[in-house]
C-alpha positions as CSV (number, residue, x, y, z in Angstrom):
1,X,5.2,-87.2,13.4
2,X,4.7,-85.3,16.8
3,X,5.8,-81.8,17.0
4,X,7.2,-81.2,20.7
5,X,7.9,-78.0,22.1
6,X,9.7,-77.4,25.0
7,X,10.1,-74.1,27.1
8,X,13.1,-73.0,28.7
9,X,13.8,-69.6,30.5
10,X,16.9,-69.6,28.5
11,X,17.3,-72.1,25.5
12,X,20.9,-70.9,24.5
13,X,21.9,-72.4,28.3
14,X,19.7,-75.0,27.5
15,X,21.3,-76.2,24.4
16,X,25.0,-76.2,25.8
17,X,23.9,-79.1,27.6
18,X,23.0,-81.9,24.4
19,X,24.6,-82.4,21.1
20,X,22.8,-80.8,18.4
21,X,22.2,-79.3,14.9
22,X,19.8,-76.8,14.2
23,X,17.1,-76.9,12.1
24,X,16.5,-75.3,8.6
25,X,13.9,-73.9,6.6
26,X,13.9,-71.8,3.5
27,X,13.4,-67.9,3.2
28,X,13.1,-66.7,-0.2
29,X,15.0,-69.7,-2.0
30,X,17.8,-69.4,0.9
31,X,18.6,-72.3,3.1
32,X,18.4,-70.3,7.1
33,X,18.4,-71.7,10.2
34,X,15.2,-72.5,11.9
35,X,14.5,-70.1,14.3
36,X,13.8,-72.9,17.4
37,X,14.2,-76.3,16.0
38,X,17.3,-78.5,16.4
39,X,17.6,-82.3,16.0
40,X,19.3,-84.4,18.6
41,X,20.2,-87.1,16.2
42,X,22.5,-87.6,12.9
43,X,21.0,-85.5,9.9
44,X,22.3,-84.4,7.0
45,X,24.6,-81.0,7.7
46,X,25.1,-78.2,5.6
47,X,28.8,-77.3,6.9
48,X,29.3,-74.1,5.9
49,X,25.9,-72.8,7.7
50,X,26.3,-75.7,10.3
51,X,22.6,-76.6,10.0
52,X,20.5,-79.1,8.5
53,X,20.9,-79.1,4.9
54,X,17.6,-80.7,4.5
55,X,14.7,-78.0,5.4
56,X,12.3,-79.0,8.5
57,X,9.5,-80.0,6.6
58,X,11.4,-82.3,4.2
59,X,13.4,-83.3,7.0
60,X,9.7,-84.5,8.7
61,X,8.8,-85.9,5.2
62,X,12.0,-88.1,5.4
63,X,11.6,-89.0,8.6
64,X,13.8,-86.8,10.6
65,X,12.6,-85.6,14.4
66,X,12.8,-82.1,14.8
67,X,12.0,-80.6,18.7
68,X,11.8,-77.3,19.0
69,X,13.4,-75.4,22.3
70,X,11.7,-72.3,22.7
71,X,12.4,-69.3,25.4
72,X,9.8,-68.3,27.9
73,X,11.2,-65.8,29.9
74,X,8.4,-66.2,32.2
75,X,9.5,-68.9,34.2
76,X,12.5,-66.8,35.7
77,X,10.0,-65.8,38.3
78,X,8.9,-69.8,39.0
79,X,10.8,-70.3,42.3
80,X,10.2,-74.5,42.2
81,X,8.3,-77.2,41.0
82,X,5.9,-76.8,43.9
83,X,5.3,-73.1,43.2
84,X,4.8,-74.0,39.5
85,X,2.5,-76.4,40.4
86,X,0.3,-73.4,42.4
87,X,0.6,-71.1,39.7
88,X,-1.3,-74.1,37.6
89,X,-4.0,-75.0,40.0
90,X,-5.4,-71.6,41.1
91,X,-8.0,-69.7,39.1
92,X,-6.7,-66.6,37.5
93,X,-8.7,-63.7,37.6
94,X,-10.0,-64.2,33.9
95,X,-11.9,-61.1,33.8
96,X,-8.0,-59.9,33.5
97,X,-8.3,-60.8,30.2
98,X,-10.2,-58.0,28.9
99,X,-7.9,-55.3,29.5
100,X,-5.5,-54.7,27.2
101,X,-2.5,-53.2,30.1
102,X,-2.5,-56.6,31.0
103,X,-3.2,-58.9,28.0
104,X,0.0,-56.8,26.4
105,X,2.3,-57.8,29.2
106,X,1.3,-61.7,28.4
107,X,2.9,-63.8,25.7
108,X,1.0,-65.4,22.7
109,X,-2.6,-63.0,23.6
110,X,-0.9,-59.6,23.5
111,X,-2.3,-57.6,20.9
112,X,-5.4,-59.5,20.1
113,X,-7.5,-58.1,23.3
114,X,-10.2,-57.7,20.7
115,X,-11.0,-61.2,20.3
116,X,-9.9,-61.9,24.0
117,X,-12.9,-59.1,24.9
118,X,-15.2,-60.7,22.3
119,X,-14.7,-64.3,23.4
120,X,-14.4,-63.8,27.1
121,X,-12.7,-67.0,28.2
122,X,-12.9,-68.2,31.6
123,X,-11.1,-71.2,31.4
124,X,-7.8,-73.5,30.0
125,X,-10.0,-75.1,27.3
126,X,-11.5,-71.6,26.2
127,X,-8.0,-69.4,26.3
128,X,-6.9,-72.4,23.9
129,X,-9.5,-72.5,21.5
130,X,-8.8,-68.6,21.3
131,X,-4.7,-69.2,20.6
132,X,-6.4,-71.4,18.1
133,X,-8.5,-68.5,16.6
134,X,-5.8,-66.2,17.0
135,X,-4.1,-68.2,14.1
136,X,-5.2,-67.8,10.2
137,X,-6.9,-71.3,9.7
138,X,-9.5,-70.7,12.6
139,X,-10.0,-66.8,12.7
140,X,-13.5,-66.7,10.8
141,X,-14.7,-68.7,14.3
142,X,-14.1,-65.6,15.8
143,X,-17.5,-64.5,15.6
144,X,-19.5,-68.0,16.7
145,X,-20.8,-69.2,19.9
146,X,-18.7,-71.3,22.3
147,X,-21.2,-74.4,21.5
148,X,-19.6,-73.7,17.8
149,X,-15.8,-73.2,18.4
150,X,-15.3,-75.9,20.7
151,X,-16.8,-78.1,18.2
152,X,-14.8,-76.8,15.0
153,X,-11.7,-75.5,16.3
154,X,-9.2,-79.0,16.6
155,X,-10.7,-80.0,13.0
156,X,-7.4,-79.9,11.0
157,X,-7.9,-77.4,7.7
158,X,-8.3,-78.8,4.3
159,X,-6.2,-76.1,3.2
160,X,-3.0,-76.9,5.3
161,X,-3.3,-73.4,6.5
162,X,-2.0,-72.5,9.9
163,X,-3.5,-73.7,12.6
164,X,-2.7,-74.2,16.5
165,X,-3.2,-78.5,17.7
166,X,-5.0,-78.6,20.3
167,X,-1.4,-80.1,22.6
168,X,-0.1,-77.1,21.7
169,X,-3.1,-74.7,22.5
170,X,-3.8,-76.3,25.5
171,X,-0.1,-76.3,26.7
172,X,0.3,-72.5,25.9
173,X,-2.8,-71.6,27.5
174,X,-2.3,-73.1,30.4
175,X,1.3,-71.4,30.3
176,X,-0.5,-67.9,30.3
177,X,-2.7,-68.8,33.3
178,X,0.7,-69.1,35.1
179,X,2.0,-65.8,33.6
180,X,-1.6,-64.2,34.6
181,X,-1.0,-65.7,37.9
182,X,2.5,-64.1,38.4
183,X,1.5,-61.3,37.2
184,X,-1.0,-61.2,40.2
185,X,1.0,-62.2,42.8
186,X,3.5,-59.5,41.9
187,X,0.3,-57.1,41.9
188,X,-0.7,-58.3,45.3
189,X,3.0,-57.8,46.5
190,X,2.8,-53.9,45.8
């Protein structure tokens, strides 16, 4: 089953706009709501929590669709399509990366400048293998070469440990080159 993820500056405004029940998941033998999922189509409904009764990975099991509509704040400075599209095509300044006054001000890197210093990325495909390693499964890569990582990264754990696809990775990462780039034009604007 595909897991889809899609960003919003404001999900709440978002979701006023489709027919919906949120998603459920359990926390410590409670049935709670999902913190971004909702399902677009008829599922079983816990009425007094007006959620899914059936949690989200069951729900998957059973064949239920679950997409998850997250907030990315972010995209409030995004004037169009065609300055989205900019922000996407030019080269941030990745040496950017290796500070931590900036890395904290980005979403999904902030707090883990010391594997963004380690690793050094300098491109999409290398600030998504590092959202990979920032995550449980993949964090003993930290340490390898890039020949290493990009070869071991994607590989789904045996474990079923926590791990970042690349879609996803690749999706977030190039999301932050967008952020860093904002981030730089409002820099250059001072």
């Amino acid at each position: 089953m595909p897991d889809i993820d899609i960003d919003f500056v404001d999900r709440k405004k978002a979701l006023k706009h489709f027919k919906h029940i949120r998603a459920s998941r359990v926390d410590s033998g409670k049935l709670v709501k999902h913190n971004t999922g909702v399902y677009m189509h008829e599922v079983p409904v816990n009425a007094e929590l007006n959620l899914c009764s059936i949690p989200h990975k069951e729900a998957e099991d059973k064949g239920y669709f679950k997409l998850d509509f997250l907030n990315v704040s972010m995209y409030k400075d995004v004037r169009n399509e065609e300055h989205l599209q900019q922000l996407i095509d030019k080269e941030p300044l990745w040496d950017l990366l290796l500070h931590d006054d900036f890395t904290d001000l980005l979403f999904h890197v902030n707090g883990h400048g010391d594997i963004l210093r380690k690793l050094k990325p300098t491109s999409v495909e290398q600030l998504a293998a590092v959202l990979a390693i920032i995550r449980p499964a993949k964090r003993h890569l930290v340490d390898e070469s890039w020949n290493t990582i990009m070869q071991e990264v994607w590989e789904k754990p045996a474990d079923d440990a926590y791990f970042f696809k690349k879609s996803h990775a690749t999706a977030y990462a190039v999301a932050v080159k967008v952020q860093m780039n904002l981030l730089s034009e409002v820099g250059d604007k001072k």
